[in-house]
C-alpha positions as a Python dict, from the first residue, in 0.01 Angstrom:
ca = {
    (1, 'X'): (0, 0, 0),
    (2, 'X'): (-75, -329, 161),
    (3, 'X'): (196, -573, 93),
    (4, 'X'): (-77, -889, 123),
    (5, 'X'): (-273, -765, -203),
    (6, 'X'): (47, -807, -410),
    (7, 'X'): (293, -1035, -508),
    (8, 'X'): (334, -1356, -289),
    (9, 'X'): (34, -1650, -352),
    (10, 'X'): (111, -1902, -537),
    (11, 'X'): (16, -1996, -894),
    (12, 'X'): (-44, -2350, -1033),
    (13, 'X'): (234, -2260, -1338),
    (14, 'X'): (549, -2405, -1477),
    (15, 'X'): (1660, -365, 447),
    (16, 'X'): (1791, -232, 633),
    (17, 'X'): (2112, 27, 485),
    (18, 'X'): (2334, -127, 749),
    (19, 'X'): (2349, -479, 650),
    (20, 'X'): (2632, -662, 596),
    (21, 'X'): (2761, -723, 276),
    (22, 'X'): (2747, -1112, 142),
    (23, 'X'): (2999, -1163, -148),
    (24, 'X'): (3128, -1474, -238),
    (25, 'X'): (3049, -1834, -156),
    (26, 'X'): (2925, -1940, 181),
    (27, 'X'): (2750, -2217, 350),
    (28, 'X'): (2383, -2249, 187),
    (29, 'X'): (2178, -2509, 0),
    (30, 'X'): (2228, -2598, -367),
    (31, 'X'): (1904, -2781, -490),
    (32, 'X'): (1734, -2822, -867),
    (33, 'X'): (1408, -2855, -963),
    (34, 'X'): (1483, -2913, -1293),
    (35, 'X'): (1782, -2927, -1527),
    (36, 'X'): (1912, -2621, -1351),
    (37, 'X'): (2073, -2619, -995),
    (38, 'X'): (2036, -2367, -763),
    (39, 'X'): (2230, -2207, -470),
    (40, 'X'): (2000, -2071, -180),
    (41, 'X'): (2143, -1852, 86),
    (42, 'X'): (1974, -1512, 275),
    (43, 'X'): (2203, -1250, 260),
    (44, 'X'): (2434, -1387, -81),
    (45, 'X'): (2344, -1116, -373),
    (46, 'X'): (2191, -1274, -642),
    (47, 'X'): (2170, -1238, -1027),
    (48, 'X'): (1855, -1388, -1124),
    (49, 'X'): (1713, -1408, -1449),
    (50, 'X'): (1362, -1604, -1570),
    (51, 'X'): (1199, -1582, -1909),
    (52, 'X'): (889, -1629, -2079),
    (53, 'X'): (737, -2042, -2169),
    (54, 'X'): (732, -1928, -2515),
    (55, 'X'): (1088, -1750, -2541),
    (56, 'X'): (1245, -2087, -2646),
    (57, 'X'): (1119, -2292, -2907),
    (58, 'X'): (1150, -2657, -2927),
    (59, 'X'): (1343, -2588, -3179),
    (60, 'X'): (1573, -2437, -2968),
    (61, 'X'): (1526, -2619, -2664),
    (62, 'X'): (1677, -2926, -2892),
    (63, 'X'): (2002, -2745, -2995),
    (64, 'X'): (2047, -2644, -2674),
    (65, 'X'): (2053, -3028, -2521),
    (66, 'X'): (2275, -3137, -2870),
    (67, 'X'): (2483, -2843, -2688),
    (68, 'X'): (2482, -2942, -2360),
    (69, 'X'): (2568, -3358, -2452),
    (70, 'X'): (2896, -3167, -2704),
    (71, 'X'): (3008, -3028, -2401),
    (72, 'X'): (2982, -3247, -2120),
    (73, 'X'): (3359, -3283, -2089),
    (74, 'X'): (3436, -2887, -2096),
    (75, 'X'): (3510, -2672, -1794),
    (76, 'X'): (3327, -2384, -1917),
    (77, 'X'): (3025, -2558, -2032),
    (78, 'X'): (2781, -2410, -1811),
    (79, 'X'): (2933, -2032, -1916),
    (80, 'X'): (2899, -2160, -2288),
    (81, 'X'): (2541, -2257, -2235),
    (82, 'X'): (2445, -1938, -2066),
    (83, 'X'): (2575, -1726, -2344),
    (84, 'X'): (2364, -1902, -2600),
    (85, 'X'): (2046, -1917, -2398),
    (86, 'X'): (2126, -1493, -2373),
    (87, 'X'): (2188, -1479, -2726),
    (88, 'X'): (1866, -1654, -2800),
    (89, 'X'): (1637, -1405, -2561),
    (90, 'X'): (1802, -1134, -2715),
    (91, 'X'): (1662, -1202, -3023),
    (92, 'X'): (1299, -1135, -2907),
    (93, 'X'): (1161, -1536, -3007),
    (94, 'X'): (781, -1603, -2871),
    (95, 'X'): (499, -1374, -2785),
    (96, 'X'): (732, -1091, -2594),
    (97, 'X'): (425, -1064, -2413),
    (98, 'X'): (672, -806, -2166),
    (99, 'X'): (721, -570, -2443),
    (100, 'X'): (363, -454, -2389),
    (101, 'X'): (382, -109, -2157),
    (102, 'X'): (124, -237, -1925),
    (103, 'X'): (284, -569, -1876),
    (104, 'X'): (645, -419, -1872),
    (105, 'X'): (493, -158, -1563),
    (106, 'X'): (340, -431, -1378),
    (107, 'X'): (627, -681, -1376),
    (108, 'X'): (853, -368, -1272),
    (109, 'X'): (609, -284, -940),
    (110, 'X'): (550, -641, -856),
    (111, 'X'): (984, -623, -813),
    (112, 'X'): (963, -284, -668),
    (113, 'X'): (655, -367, -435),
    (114, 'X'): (865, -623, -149),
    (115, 'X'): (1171, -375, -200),
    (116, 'X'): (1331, -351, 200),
    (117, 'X'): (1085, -637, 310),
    (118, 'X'): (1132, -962, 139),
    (119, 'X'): (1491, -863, -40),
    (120, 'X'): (1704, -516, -118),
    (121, 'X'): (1653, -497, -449),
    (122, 'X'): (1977, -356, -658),
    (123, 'X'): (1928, -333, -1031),
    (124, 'X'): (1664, -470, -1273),
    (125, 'X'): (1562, -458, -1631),
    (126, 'X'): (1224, -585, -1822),
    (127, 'X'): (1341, -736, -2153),
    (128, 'X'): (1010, -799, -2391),
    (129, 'X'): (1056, -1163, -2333),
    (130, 'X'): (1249, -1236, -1988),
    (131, 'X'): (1350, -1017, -1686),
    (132, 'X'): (1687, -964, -1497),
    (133, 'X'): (1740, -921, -1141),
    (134, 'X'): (1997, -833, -894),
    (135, 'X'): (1904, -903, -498),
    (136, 'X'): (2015, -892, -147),
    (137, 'X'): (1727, -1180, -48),
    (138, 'X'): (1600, -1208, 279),
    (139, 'X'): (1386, -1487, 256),
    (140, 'X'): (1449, -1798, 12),
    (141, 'X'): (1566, -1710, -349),
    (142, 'X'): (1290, -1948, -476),
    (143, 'X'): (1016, -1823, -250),
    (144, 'X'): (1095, -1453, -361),
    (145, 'X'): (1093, -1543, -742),
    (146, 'X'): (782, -1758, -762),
    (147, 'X'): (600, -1483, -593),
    (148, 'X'): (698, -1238, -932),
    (149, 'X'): (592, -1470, -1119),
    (150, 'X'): (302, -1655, -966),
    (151, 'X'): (130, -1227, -906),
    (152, 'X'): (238, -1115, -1296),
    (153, 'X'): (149, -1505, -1478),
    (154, 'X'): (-186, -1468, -1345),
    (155, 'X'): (-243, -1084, -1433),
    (156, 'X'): (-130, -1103, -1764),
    (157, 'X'): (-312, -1422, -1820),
    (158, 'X'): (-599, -1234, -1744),
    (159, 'X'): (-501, -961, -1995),
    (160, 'X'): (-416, -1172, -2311),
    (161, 'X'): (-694, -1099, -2469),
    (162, 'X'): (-775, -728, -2386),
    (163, 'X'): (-412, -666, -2451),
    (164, 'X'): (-357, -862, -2734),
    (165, 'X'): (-36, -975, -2583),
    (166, 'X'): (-21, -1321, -2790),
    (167, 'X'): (10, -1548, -2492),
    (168, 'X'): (-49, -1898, -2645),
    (169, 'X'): (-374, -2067, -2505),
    (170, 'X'): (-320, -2311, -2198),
    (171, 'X'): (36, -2258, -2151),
    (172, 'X'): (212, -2126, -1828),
    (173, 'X'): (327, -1764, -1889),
    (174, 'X'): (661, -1816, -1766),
    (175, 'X'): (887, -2108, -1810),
    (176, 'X'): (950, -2342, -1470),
    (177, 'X'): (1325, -2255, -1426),
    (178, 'X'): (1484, -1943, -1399),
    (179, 'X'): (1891, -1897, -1379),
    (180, 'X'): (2106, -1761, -1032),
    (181, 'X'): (2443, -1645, -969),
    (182, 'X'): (2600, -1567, -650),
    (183, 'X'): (2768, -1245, -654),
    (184, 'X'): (3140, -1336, -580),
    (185, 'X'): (3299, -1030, -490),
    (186, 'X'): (3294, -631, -558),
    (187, 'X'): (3448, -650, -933),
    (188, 'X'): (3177, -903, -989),
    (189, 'X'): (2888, -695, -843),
    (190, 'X'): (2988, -405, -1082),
    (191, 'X'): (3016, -663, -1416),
    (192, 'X'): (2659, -789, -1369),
    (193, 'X'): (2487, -471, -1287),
    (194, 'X'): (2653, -324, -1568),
    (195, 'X'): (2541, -612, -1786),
    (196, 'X'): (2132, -590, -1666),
    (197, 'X'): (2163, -228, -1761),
    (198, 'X'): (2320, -278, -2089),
    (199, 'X'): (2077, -566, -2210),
    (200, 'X'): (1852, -340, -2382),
    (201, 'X'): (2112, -147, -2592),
    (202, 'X'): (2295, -442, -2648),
    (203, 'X'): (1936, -622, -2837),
    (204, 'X'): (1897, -264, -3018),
    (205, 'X'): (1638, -161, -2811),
    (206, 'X'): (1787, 173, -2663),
    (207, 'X'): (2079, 342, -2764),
    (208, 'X'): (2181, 445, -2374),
    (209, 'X'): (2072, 226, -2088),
    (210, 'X'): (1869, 542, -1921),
    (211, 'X'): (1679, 484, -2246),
    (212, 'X'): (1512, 182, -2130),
    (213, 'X'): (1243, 277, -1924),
    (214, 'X'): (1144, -15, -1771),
    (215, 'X'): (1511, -55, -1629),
    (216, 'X'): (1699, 57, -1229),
    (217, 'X'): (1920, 283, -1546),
    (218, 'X'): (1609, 455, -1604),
    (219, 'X'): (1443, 508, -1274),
    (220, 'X'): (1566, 785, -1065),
    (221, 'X'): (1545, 637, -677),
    (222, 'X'): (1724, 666, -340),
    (223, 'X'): (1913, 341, -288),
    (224, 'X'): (2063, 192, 38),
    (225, 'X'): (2390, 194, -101),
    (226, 'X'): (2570, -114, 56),
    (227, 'X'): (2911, -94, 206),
    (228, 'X'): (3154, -100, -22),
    (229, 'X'): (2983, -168, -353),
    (230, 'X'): (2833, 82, -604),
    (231, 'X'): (2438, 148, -599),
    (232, 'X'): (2185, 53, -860),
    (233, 'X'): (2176, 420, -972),
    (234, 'X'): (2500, 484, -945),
    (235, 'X'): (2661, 187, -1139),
    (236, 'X'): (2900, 164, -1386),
    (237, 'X'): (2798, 132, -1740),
    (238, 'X'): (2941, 154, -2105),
    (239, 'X'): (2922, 445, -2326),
    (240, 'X'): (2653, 361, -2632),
}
């Protein structure tokens, strides 16, 4: 498959087994583009996770900045903040355009498709209405996500209608932002790929995480396993 007819142009909307292991903070660039900042660095594994425009409603996007002015003065604000924005997703609000097979399969190859190239990519899941993702990138974080979503914005736009997927008319398909964390060590690693593989059972979707079939639990692959740390199909999860 050529890699030029697939993810990677831009869209106007709001490898190698042996490599060393990057765990833990390190000199990079932290930059924002928005209310959310960002920390940049090839070789760091990120947890990345970016929703659909319509998976928050004003409604909620107004609680969540009463939320954010309560706790301006707390330590654990930003951890508070997450958990509510998770909570929120979980609850399928907006079109859940992703829920569709079609879309679901498409989103999933357009992560598969720069797999060993662009980034190592470690564990994933397809919620209906947002998408986690664990990688070892080797180009910049924000180049590699706008390049899902620029590729999968325009070909479901494209689809709404024949789909029926609900999209609302002249609004980007996925919102601006998306969230990163920096994998800080090998107890960490394990935690977060065990959470992206238990999203789906834990919003009732699946009773088992191999349920999910748009999901690294699901899909049966060979993985570079990296030194040290567990691989996406061979990661610790919970007992449904």
């Amino acid at each position: 498959m050529e890699k030029t007819n697939q993810p990677g142009s831009d869209e106007n909307e709001n490898g190698n087994g042996n490599a060393e292991l990057q765990l833990g903070p390190s000199p990079g660039t932290w930059h924002s583009r928005g209310y959310l900042p960002h920390f940049d660095r090839i070789g760091n594994l990120q947890s990345i996770t970016f929703r659909l425009a319509d998976s928050l409603p004003q409604s909620k996007l107004s609680e969540l900045k009463a939320m954010i002015e309560a706790l301006a003065d707390q330590a654990d604000s930003e951890k508070i903040k997450r958990e509510q924005i998770e909570a929120w997703l979980d609850a399928g609000l907006g079109c859940c355009a992703l829920k569709h097979p079609q879309v679901a399969e498409n989103m999933e190859a357009a992560l598969l498709h720069f797999d060993a190239d662009r980034y190592r990519l470690i564990a994933w899941c397809v919620m209906p209405n947002h998408v986690h993702v664990l990688i070892e990138p080797k180009i910049e974080l924000s180049k590699i996500v706008q390049s899902w979503k620029s590729y999968t914005g325009r070909w479901a736009k494209e689809k709404n209608a024949e789909l029926e997927l609900g999209v609302p008319e002249g609004r980007p398909f996925w919102m601006r932002e998306y969230w990163d964390r920096y994998i800080r060590n090998e107890r960490h690693l394990g935690n977060v790929i065990e959470y992206i593989h238990m999203n789906p059972v834990k919003a009732k979707l699946c009773s088992k995480p191999e349920q999910w079939p748009y999901s690294s639990a699901h899909r049966s692959r060979p993985t570079n396993k990296l030194p040290g740390t567990p691989s996406s199909s061979s990661a610790p999860t919970k007992k449904a």
